[in-house]
C-alpha positions in Angstrom: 212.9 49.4 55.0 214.5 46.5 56.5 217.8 44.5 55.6 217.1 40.5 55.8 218.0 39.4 59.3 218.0 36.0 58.1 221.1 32.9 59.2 220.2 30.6 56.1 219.7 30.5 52.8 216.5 29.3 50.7 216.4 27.5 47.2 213.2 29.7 47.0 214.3 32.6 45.3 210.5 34.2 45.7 209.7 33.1 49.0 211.3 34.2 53.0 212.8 31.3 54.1 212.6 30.3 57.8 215.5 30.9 59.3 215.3 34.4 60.7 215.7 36.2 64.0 212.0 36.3 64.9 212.7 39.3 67.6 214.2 41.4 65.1 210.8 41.0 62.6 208.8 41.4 65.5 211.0 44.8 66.7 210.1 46.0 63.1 206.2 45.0 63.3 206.4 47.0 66.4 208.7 50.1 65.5 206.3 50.3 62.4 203.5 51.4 64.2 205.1 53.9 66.2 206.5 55.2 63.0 203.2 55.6 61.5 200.9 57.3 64.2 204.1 59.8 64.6 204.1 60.7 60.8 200.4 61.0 60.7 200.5 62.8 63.8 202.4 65.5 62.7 201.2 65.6 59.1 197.8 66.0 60.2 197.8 68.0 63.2 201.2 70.3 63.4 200.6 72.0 60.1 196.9 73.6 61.2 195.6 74.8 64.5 194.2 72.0 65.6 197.3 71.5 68.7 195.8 71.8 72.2 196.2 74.6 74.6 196.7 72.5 77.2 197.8 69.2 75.7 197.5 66.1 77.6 199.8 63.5 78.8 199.3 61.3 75.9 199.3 64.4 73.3 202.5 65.1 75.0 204.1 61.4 75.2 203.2 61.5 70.9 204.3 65.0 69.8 205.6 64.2 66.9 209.0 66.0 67.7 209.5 66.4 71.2 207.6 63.6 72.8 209.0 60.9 75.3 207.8 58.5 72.0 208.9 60.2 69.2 212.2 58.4 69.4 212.0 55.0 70.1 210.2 53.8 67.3 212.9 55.1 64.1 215.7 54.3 66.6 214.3 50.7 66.9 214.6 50.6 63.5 218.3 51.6 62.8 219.4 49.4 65.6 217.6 46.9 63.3 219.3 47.5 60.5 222.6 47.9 61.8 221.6 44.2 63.5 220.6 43.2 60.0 224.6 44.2 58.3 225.7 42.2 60.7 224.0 38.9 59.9 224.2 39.7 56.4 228.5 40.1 57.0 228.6 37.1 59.1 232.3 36.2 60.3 235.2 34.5 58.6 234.2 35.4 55.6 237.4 35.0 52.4 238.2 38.3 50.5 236.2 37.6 47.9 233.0 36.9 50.0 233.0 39.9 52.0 233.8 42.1 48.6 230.6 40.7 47.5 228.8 41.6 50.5 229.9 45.1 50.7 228.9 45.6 47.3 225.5 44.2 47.5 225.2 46.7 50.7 226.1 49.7 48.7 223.4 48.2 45.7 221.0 48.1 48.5 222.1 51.3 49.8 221.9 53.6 46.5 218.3 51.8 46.0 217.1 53.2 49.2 218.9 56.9 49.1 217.9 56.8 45.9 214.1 55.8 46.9 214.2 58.1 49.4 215.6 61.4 47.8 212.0 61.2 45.5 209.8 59.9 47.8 210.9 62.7 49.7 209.3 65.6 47.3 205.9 64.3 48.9 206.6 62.4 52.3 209.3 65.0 53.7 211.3 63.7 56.4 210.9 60.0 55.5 213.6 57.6 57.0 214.4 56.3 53.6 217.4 58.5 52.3 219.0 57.6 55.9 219.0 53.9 55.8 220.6 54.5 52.1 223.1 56.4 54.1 223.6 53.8 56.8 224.3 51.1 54.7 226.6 53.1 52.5 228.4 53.6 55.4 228.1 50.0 56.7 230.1 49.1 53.3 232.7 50.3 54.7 232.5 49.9 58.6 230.6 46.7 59.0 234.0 44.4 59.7 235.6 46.9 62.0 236.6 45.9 65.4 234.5 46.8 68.5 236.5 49.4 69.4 237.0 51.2 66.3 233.0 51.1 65.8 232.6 52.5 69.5 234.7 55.2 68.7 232.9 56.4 65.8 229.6 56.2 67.7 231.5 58.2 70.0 232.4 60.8 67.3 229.3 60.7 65.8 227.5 61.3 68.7 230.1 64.2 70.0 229.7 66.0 66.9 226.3 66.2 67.1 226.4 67.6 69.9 229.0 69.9 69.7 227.2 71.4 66.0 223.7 71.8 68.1 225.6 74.2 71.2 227.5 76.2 68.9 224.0 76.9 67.2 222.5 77.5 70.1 225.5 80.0 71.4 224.8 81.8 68.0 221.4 82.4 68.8 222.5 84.1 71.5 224.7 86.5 69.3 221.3 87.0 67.0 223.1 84.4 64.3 220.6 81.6 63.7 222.4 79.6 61.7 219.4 79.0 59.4 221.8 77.7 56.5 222.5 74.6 58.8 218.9 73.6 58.4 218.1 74.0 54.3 214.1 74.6 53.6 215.3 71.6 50.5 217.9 69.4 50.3 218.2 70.9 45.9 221.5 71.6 46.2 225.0 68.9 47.0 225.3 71.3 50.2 221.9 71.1 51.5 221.9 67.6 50.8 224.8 66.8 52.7 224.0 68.8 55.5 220.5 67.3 55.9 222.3 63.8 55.8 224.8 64.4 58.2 223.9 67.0 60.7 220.3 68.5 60.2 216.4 67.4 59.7 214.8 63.9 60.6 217.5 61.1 61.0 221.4 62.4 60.8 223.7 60.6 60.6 225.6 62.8 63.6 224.2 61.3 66.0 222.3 58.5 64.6 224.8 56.5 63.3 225.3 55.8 66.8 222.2 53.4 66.9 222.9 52.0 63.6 226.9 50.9 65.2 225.0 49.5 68.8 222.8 47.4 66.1 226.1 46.1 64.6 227.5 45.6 67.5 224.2 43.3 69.3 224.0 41.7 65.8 227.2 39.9 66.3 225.5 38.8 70.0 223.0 37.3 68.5 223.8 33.9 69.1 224.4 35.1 72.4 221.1 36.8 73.2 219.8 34.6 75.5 223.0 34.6 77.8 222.9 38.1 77.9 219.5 39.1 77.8 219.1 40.1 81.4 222.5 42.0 81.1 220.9 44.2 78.5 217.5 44.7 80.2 219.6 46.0 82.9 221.8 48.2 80.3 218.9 49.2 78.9 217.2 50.1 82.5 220.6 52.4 83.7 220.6 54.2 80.0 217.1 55.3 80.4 216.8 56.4 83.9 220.0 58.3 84.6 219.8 60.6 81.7 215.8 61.0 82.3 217.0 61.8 85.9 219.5 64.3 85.5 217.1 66.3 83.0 214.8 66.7 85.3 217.2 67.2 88.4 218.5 70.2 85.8 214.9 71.1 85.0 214.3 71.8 88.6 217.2 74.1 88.7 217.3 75.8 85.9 214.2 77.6 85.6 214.6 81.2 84.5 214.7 82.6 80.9 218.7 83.3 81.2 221.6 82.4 78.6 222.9 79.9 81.4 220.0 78.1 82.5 219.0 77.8 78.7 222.5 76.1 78.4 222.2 73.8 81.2 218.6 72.7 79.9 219.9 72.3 76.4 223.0 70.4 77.6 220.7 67.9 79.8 218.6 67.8 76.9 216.9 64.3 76.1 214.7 65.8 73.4 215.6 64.6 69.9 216.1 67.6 67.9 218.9 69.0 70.4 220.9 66.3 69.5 222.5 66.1 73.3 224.7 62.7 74.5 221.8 62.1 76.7 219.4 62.0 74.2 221.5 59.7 72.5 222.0 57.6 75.4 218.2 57.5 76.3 217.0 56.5 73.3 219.1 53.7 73.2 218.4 53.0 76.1 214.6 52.6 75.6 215.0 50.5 72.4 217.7 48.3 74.3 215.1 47.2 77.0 212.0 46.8 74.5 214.7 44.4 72.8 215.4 42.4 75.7 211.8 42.0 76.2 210.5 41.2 72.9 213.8 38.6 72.8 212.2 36.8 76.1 208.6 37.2 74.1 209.7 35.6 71.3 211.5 32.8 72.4 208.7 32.0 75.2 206.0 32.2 72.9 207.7 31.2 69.7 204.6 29.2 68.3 202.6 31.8 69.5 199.9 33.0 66.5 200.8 36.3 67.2 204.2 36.4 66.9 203.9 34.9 64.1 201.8 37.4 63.2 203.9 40.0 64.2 207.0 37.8 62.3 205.7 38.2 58.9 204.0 41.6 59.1 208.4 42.5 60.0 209.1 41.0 56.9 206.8 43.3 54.7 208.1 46.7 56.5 209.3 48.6 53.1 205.9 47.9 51.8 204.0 48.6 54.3 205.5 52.0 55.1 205.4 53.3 51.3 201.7 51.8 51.4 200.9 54.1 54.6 201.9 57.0 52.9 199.9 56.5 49.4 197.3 55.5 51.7 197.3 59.1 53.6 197.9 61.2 50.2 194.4 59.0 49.0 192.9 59.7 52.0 193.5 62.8 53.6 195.2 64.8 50.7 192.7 63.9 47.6 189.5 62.7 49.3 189.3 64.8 52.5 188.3 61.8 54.3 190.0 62.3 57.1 190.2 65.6 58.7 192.6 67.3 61.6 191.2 67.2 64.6 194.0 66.2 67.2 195.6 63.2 67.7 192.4 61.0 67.9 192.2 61.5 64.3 195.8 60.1 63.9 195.1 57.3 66.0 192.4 56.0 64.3 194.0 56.5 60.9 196.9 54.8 62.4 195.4 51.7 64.0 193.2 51.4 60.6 196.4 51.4 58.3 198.7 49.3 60.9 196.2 46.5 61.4 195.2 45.9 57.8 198.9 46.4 57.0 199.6 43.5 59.2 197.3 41.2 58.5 197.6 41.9 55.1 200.9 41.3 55.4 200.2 37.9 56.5 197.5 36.5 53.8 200.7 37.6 51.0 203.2 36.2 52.7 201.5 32.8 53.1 200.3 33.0 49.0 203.5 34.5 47.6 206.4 35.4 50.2 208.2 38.2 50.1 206.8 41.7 49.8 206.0 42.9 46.2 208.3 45.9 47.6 211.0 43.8 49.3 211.1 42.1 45.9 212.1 44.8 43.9 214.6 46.1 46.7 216.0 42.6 46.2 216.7 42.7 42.6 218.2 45.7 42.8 220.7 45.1 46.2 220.7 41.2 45.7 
């Protein structure tokens, strides 16, 4: 789930050495939570009846699809990642170095698409088979220039825009397009079209946060210079695109082919794919980061982000834990029953917090994650 962030090596082959980016664990510890009340929340409740009538603010910030915080959390995560290529890259490397580097990307890569395409059959939708994807893609892309790598968050973003408004026009027309979203990714169509344009995490438009992750990874020994630059980025992308949605919400208000158009293309919702969406999101994770960069440095002895450090560390464990944990739970022992998103919140908060302090009693016995391990020795 999470590509070492680390800036030195250890002669402890077994155990995570010290020299990590503490905000970047900590972004995980945090992103992981998120990412585990959302799945629970729409496993549980949004395949029964048990959704509200009238939903309530929180119900509506955590819908699991359309809510103001069903974003953040798995975009926090690419940017992450992408932060994570770049470390791993590093700069002036010879040819032979970085040929050794991209190949131990596209090990760790094929591991993870490959994780992902089975754990897939029983977790549907899980993040997995994308980070594959992304650093697959990050073989080949992680020493590009700035521009270049703008550009193709550019064109990734575009694209997915421009796919979701010519569905949308089709709709119109009575085509729905319905092979553009496969029921199963069992065929080398569907599963292309599920990577790159359709379902959870696409790569059109979400290689976009993945390339801003790249991009702030080289930064990093920058961060604390720029810090209040990106708080104030991350400020400007938020509100402007949250502003004109809602200027275009209070315009468009009838049922008609236009003002469905206008609310789709002021969209900040993530399944319709829009710029602003893209830009919002960003712009949410980009100001947690600034924070929790200011957090980490102030408070750098602080037992709880160190707590928070080492429960980053374990992230692939902990998320293929949460969702054996939910099959046990919910699916074979009927423990835990649907009843709104209190019921996903306290499953949640159970399954976070031993997670992470879990996470802490193995990391201080053994080190790295028993699954982090295994992803090791396959992607070096």
């Amino acid at each position: 789930m999470a590509l070492d962030n680390r800036v030195g090596t250890s002669n402890a082959p077994n155990r995570v050495d010290n020299a990590r980016i503490a905000s970047l664990d900590v972004m995980r510890t945090i992103a992981l939570f998120g990412i585990i009340v959302l799945n629970y929340h729409g496993y549980l409740n949004f395949s029964t009846a048990s959704q509200p009538f009238v939903p309530s603010i929180f119900e509506r910030w955590w819908h699991p699809f359309n809510g103001v915080l069903a974003n953040p959390f798995p975009v926090g995560f690419v940017m992450i990642a992408g932060m994570g290529v770049s470390l791993l890259v590093g700069v002036n490397n010879s040819d032979q170095m970085l040929e050794t580097k991209r190949g131990r990307l596209v090990r760790r890569g094929l591991f993870l698409f490959t994780l992902g395409y089975g754990i897939n059959w029983i977790w549907p939708g899980t993040i997995l088979t994308y980070y594959g994807a992304f650093f697959l893609v990050a073989s080949i892309i992680a020493t590009w220039s700035k521009r270049r790598l703008i550009a193709l968050a550019f064109v990734a973003s575009a694209i997915a825009a421009l796919v979701e408004w010519w569905r949308l026009d089709q709709s119109f027309k009575g085509n729905f397009t319905s092979w553009l979203s496969p029921a199963e990714p069992n065929t080398p169509r569907n599963l292309l079209i599920r990577i790159f344009i359709d379902y959870t995490h696409p790569l059109f438009p979400w290689l976009a946060f993945f390339i801003a992750g790249i991009l702030l990874g080289r930064a990093t020994s920058r961060l604390g210079a720029i810090r209040l630059r990106l708080l104030a980025i991350g400020v400007a992308a938020t509100t402007v695109p949250y502003f004109i949605n809602a200027t275009v919400n209070s315009i468009a208000t009838t049922s008609s082919q236009n003002d469905e158009r206008l609310r789709h293309l002021a969209s900040t919702r993530p399944f319709d794919r829009g710029v602003l969406y893209v830009v919002s999101a960003l712009g949410i994770v980009i100001t947690v980061f600034a924070i929790v960069t200011y957090i980490c440095e102030r408070f750098s002895d602080s037992w709880i982000v160190n707590l928070a450090q080492h429960a980053g560390q374990m992230t692939l464990t902990i998320y293929l834990a949460h969702i054996f944990i939910y099959n046990v739970v919910v699916d074979w022992f009927k423990l835990i029953t649907p009843t709104g998103l209190d019921s996903a919140i306290i499953l949640s908060l159970g399954v976070y917090l031993t997670g992470v302090f879990w996470a802490n009693w193995w990391y201080k016995r053994f080190g790295r994650g028993p699954a982090e391990r295994i992803y090791r020795f396959f992607g070096g």
